[in-house]
N, C-alpha and C positions, 0 to 999 in steps of 0.2 A: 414479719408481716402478720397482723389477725385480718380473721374474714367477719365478715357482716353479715349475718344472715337478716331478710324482712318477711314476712308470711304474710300473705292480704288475702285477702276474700273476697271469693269472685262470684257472678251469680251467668247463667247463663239464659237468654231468650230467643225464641223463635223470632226470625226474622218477619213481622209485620206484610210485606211485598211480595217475599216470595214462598208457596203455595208447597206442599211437603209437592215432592218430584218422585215418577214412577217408572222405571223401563224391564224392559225384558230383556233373558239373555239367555241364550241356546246355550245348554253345558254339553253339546256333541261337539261346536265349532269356534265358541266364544264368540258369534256374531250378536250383536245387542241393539235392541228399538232407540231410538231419539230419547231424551227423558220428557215427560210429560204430565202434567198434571191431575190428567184423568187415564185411571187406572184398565180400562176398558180398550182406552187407543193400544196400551202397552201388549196387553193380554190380545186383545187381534193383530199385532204385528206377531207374536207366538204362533198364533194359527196360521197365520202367512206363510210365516217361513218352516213352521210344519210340513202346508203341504204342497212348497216348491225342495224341500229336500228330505222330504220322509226322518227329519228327526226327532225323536219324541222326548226328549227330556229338555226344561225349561226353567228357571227362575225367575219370581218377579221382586224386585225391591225397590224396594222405598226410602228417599233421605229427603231431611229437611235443612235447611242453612240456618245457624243458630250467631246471634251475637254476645260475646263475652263483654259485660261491664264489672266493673271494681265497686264492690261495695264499701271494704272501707277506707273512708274518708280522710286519715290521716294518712296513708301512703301514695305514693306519686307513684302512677305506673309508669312501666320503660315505654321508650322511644319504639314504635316499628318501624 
């Protein structure tokens, strides 16, 4: 039996619709805000929950949803 290798090329874009996403998340308890688009709602749910539990350490992150297309044009991508 030989195997087949194919290599293609891929390119990746931000998704048009949806908006990079923001939340917060208490590294004392793992509780974490909604995600939200605006980075501001995220960052006052932090102060929220600051100071109904006196925790003071927090992170804010950011992700966006990205789409993969094939650029080239001679290879068939797989099936998902």
């Amino acid at each position: 039996m030989r195997a087949r290798y194919r290599f293609a090329k891929w390119t990746l874009s931000a998704t048009p619709a949806m908006a990079v996403r923001r939340f917060g998340k208490c590294l004392t308890c793992g509780e974490r805000s909604a995600d939200t688009a605006d980075a501001d709602n995220a960052q006052v749910w932090c102060l929220k929950h600051a100071g109904l539990t006196h925790h003071s350490g927090y992170e804010l992150s950011a992700f966006q949803y990205f789409d993969a297309t094939m650029t080239d044009p001679g290879v068939e991508p797989h099936a998902s």
